[in-house]
N, C-alpha and C positions, 0 to 999 in steps of 0.2 A: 504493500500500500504506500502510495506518495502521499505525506501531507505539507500543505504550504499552511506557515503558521500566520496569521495573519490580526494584524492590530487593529487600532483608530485610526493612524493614520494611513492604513496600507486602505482601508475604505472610502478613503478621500482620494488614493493617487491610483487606482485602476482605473483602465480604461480600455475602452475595444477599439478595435482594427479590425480591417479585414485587407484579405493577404489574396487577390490574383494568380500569383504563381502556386500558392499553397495548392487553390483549386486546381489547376491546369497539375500537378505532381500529383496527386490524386483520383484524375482523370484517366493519366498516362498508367497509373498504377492499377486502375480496374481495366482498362483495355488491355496492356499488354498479360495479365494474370498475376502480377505478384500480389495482388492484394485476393484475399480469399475471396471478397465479393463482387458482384456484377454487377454492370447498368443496367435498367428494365432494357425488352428485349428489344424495344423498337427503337432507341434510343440508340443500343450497341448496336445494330443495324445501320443504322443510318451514318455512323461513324466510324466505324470499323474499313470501311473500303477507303477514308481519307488517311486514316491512321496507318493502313498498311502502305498507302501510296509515298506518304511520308517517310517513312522504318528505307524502302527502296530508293529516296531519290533526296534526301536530307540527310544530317549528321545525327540523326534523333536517335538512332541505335545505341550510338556512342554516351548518350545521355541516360538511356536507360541500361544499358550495361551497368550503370553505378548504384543498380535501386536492387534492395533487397529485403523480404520483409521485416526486415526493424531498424533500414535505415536509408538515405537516399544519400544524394551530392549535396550538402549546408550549402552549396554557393551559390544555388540551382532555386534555392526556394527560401531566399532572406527574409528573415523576419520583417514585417508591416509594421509599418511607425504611425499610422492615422486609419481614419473609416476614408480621408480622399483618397487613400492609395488606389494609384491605378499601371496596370500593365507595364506602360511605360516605364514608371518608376522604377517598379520592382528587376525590369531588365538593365535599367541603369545602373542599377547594384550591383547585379551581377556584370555587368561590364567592367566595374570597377572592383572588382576581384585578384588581388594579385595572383600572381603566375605560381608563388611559392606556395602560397594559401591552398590554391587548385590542385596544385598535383600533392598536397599533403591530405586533403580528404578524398582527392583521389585514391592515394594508396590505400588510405582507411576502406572504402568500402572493394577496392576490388579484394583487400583481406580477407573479406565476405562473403563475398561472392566472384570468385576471379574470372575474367576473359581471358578466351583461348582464342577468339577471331580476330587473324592481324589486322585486319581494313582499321578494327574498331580500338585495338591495343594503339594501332599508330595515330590513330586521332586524339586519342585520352594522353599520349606523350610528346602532342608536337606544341611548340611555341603561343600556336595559337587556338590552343583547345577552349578559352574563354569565350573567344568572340565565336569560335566556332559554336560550342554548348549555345551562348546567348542566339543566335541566329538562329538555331533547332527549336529553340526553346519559341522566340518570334512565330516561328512560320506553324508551330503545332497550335501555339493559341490561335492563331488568326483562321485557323482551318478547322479547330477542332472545338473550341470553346467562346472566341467571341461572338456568335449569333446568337448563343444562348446566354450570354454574360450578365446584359442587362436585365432579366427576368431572375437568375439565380442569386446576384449583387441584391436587386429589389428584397427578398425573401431574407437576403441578411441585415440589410438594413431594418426590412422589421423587429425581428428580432430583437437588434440592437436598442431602439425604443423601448421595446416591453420591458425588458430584462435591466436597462440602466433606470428608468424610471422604478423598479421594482427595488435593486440598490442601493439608490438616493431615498428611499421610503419609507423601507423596511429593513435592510440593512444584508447582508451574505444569505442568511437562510431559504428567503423570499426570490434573491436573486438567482438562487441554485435548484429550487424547486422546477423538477421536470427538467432541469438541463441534460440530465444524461441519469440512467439506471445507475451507474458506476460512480456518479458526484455528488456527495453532502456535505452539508456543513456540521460540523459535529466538537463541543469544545474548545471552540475560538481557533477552528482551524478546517480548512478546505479540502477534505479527504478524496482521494483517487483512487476505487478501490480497483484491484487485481493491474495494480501495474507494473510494469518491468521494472522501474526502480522501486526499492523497498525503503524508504531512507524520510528525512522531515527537512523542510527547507523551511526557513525564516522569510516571510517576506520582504523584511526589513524594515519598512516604512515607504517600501518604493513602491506596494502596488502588486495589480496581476493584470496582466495582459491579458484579456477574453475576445475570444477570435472565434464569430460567428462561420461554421462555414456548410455549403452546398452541398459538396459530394467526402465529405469525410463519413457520413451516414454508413454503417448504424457505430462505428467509433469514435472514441474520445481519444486527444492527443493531449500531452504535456509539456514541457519542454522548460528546461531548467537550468542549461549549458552555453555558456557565450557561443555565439551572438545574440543570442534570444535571450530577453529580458524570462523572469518567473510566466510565465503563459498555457495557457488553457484553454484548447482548440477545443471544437464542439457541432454538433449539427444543427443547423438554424430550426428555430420553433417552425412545425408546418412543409419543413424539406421531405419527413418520411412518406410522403402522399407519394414522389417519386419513387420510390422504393418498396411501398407493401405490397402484401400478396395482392391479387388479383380483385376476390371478392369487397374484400377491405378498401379499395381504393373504388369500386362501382358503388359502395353503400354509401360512400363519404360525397360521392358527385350532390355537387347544386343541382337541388330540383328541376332547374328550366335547363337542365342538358340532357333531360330526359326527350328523347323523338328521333324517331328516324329520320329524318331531316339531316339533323345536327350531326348525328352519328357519323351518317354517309359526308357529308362537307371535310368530319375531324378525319374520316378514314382517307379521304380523297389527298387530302393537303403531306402525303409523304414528300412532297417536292412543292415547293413555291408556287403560287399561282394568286391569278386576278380575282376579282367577284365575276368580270364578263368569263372567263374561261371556264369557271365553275361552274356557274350558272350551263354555260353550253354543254360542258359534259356529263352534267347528272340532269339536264332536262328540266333543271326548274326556271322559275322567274327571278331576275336579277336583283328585281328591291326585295322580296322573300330570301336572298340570298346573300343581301346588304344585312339585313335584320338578323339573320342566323350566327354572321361573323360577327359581328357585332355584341353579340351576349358570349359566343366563344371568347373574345378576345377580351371581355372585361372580366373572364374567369380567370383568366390565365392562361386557358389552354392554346391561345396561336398568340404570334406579335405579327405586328405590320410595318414594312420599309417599303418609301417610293421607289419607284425605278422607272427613270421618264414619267410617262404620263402615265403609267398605272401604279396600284398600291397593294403588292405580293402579300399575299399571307402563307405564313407557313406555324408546324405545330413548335410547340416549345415543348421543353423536357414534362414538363408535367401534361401536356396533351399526348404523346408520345407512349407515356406509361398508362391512362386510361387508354387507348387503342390498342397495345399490348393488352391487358389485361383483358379488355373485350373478347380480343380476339383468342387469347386460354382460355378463356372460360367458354366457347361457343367452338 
């Protein structure tokens, strides 16, 4: 069990962030398999053909060669200093990685898990395996996680609301209620149960870093080792809708996404498309077809981008998982 011991003023000096990269290393972790669990099924679908295009024709191998399950590349997924951190940032960090830095948690995790493929041995040892990682790292977000970023971002900044208003309130106990199976507060201190470290940390009076996130689902993270301030990664309130079983997540659907109508629109939208082109391909009428997207998209379950003169809809991670799960259960 990890406990962070935690005073008055460590209740004054926490604060959340949320961490980009953290997501996208998590991502990379349920697609390639080191992490024990899966995307819903239509979700890994839908990414899995980008992912593998990537693994072929980028340095992103060489990035995941360093992950194994109970530890990844530190340089690859720097800790979040704010809730504006954004993508950007986080890769400027790592650009700013020194060379001796890199190839020292390099060695740590091929220790680990060691590489035997030279393509990818001679990438992890050349000059400029930095810029090389940060550029894998660029082009996997851009392909693999920013359409759906602003929709999983939204879901942590809720969170972040409920949970710091809860805080400021009522004080750790209130804040940790339903944070995770595994987190309580117990005795003026922040318990972590069944975790790899077995040890108690002081928090000092500097705080805990709570880091709302998407896809670390159904686990808790800790982190307690420079460069990471005391911190305490977690799945955002409302995330496991992507995640549960099948029936679980039809029971939990808002009432008015109940109709065939709506179903055929969410089934149809595996690929981007118009309201005209919808409309033409399932036979219905266009404003009937306005109005459907319309209550989808204020569920959550599609987002919409212009493109010229039309306005694409497609489904988001959590529409994705209800059409999965439709489509198990039928």
């Amino acid at each position: 069990m990890l406990r962070f011991e935690a005073g008055a003023d460590d209740l004054l000096r926490s604060r959340f962030a949320i961490s980009p990269l953290f997501e996208l290393d998590n991502l990379l972790r349920k697609l390639s398999g080191v992490s024990p669990y899966r995307l819903p099924g239509a979700w890994s679908a839908r990414l899995m053909p980008v992912y593998r295009r990537l693994r072929a024709t980028t340095d992103l191998d060489a990035v995941l060669a360093l992950h194994s399950r109970t530890r990844g590349p530190g340089f690859a997924a720097p800790p979040p200093r704010s809730l504006a951190q954004s993508i950007e940032d986080d890769l400027a960090t790592v650009r700013a990685t020194a060379l001796a830095d890199a190839r020292h948690e390099i060695a740590q995790c091929l220790s680990l898990r060691p590489a035997r493929d030279e393509r990818i041995l001679a990438i992890l040892r050349s000059d400029d395996v930095v810029e090389r990682a940060a550029r894998a790292l660029q082009t996997a977000w851009s392909e693999l996680l920013a359409a759906d970023w602003l929709q999983l971002r939204a879901l942590c900044e809720r969170d972040v609301v409920h949970r710091a208003g809860q805080l400021s309130r009522s004080g750790w106990g209130a804040a940790l209620d339903g944070l995770h199976p595994r987190v309580r507060w117990r005795d003026g201190a922040i318990e972590v149960l069944r975790s790899a470290e077995n040890r108690t940390v002081s928090l000092g009076g500097q705080g805990l870093l709570l880091v709302p996130s998407a896809l670390l689902w159904p686990q808790v993270s800790a982190h307690i080792d420079e460069p990471w301030p005391a911190t305490l990664i977690y799945p955002a309130r409302g995330i496991a809708a992507l995640w549960e079983t099948p029936s679980t997540v039809i029971q939990g659907a808002h009432g008015a996404l109940v109709g065939r109508a709506r179903a055929g629109l969410l089934t149809a939208l595996d690929q981007p498309a118009s309201t005209t082109q919808l409309a033409r391909s399932l036979g219905l009428a266009t404003g009937a077809v306005g109005d459907h997207l319309a209550i989808l998209h204020g569920a959550g379950l599609l987002t919409k981008a212009r493109s010229g003169r039309s306005v694409l809809y497609r489904r988001t991670p959590l529409g994705d998982a209800l059409v999965a799960a439709s489509t198990a259960i039928r």
